[in-house]
N, C-alpha and C positions, 0 to 999 in steps of 0.2 A: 384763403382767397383764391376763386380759381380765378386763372389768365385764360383768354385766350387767341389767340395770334393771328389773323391772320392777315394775307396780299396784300398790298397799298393797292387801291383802285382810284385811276384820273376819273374825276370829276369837272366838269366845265358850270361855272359861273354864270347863270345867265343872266339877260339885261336886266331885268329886276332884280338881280343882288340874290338868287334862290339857289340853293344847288339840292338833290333829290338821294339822298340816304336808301330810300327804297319803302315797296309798299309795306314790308313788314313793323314799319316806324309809324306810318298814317296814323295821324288823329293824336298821335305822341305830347307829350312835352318835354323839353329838353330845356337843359341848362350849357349856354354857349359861353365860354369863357377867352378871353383874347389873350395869350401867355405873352406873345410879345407880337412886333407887327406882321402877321402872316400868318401867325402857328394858334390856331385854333381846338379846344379840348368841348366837343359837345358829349354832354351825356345824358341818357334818358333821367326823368324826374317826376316824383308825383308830389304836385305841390298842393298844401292843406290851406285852403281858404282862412285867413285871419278870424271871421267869426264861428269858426268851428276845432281851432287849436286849441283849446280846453279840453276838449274831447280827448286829445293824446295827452294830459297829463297823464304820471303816474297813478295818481289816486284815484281821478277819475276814469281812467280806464279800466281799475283795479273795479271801483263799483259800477259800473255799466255792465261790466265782463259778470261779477256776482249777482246782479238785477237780471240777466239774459239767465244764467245757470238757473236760479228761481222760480224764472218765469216757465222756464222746460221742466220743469220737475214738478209745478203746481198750477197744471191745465187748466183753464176756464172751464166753471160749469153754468148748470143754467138756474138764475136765482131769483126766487119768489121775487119782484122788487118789493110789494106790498108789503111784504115779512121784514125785508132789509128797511125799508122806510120807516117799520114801527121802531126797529129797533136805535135806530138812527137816531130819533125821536123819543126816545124814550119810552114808548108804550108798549112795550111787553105784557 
């Protein structure tokens, strides 16, 4: 785990209750936690949408990650469709 340390810097509170981290934060999401009444722990967050947390299972990460590798190794070509439709169909 690296640390890294540094300054305390004042901040002012302004009347809207905002205080300004800086522009290298913009557009961020953070998790504000209250430890007790004052003391404040924000930390940056990237939060995963509830209908898309499937997505990070182990398993199915496991096959999407083997469906992407697949699909880089076996390019689209260009294919007769009339040929694929017969055979779709039976009619070879």
């Amino acid at each position: 785990m690296i640390t890294i340390t540094t300054q305390p810097s004042v901040k002012v509170i302004g009347a809207n209750g905002q205080i300004s981290l800086g522009k290298q934060y913009a557009g961020r999401q953070v998790l504000v936690e209250e430890q007790e009444p004052g003391v404040w722990l924000v930390r940056t967050a990237t939060v995963i949408p509830d209908n898309e947390r499937w997505l990070h299972q182990p398993k199915t990460a496991t096959d999407l990650k083997n469906a992407l590798s697949w699909a880089q190794a076996n390019l689209p070509t260009d294919t007769n469709i009339d040929t694929l439709l017969e055979k779709l169909n039976g009619q070879d």
